[in-house]
N, C-alpha and C positions, 0 to 999 in steps of 0.2 A: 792599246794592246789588242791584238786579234781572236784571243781566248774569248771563247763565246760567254757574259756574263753571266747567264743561266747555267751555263757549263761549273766554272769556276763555285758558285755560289753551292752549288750539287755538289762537287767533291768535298770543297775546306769543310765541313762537320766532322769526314769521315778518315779526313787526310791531316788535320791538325793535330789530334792527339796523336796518331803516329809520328808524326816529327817532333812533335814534345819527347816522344819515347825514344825515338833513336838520341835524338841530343843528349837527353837525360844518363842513356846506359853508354852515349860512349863517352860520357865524360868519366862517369861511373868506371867504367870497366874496360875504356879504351877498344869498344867492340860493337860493332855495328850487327843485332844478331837480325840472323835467317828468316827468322819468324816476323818479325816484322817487314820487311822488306816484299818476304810473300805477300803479307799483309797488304801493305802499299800497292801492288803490282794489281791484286786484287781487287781493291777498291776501281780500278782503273778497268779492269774486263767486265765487271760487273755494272758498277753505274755507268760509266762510259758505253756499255752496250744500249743500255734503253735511253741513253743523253746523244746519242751517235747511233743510230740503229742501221747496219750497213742495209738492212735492205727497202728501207724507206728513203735514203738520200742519195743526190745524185753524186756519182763518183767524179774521183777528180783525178786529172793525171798527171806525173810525176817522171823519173826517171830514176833508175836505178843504173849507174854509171849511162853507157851508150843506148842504153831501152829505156824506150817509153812507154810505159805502163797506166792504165788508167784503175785505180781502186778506190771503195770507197775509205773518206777521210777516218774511218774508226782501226783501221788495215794500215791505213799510214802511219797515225800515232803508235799504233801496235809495234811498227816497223822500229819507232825509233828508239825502245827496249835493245831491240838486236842491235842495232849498231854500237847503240853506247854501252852494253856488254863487252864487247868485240875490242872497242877502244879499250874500257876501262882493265880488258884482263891485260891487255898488252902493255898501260901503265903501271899496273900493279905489278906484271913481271917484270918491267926497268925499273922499280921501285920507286916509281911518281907517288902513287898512292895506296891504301890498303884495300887489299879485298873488299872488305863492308862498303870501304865507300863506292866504290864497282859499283858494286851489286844495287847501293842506294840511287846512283846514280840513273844504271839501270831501268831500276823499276821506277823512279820518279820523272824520266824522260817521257813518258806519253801522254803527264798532264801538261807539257808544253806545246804549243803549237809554234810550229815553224818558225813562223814571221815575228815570232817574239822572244826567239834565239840570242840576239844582240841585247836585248831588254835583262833577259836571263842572266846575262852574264855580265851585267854591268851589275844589278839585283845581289848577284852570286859574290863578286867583286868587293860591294858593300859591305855585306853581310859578313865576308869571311874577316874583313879588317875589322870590325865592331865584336863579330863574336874569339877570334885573338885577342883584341885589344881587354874587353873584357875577362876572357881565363884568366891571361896575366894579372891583370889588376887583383883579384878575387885571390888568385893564386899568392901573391904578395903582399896580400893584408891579412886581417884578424877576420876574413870571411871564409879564409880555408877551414875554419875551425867547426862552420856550419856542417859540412861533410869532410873531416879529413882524414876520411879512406879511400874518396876518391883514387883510383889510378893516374888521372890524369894527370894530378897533382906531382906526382914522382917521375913520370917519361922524360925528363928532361927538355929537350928541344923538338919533341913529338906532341903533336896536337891533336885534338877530337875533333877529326873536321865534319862528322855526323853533326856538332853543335852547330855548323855555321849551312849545311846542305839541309839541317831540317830548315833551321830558319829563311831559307831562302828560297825551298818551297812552300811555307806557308805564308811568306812574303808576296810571291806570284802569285799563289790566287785568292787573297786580300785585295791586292789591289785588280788582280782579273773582276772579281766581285765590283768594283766601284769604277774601272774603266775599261771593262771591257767591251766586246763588239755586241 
């Protein structure tokens, strides 16, 4: 993995209970709220700035469509908030996905590093078939009974994909933590 160990190891304290939280309330309430997502976004401008301090490291360059651009790597992570904003409204208005998860999406993009985009998504891949496979189970046994006010439980063929996008980012930097660079 390309995530910088020390990096990874700096965020998950402060990024694991937010993915416990977002999983937890949109199983809960089928809703990914605001406040935490600021949250997450947060945790990334702030430690990321003294983990990545743009103006102690050397910049790197990049390209933004036909420009090449040289900034430093804490500007680029920044970067890729906006993008996967930009995607994710354009999903949510052809009704790929919901809003919250935009927006999770979003804000948990800048603790990825580039080069570990395919890792990401094999990670994300995982997760989402383990954390379905789980609702249902749970959902179809005598363990609904633990919470069954759950929302979740009632949407039919609509699923808490927060449960499977927390797990997947605190999956990433778990393992950034034990193999990263």
């Amino acid at each position: 993995m390309h995530i910088p160990a020390e990096a990874a190891a700096w965020f998950l304290p402060f990024v694991l209970p937010i993915c416990f939280y977002v999983a937890f309330t949109d199983m809960r309430e089928m809703l990914i709220k605001n406040h935490a997502v600021v949250a997450l976004f947060g945790v990334f401008v702030v430690i990321g700035l003294f983990l990545l301090p743009p103006w102690s490291m050397e910049w790197t360059q990049g390209r933004l469509g036909p420009i090449a651009i040289s900034l430093p790597p804490y500007i680029w992570q920044l970067l890729h908030a906006l993008v996967f904003l930009v995607l994710g409204i354009l999903f949510n208005v052809a009704g790929v996905m919901g809003a919250g998860d935009a927006k999770f999406i979003a804000a948990a993009s800048p603790f990825v590093w580039t080069a570990d985009f395919r890792a990401v998504i094999l990670i994300l891949m995982a997760t989402t078939l383990a954390a379905f496979a789980t609702h249902r189970l749970a959902k179809a046994t005598p363990l609904r009974a633990i919470a069954p006010e759950w929302e979740s439980w009632n949407r039919g063929k609509q699923f808490p994909m927060g449960f499977a996008l927390g797990g997947s980012l605190a999956l990433y930097l778990i393992l950034g933590t034990v193999y990263g660079s």
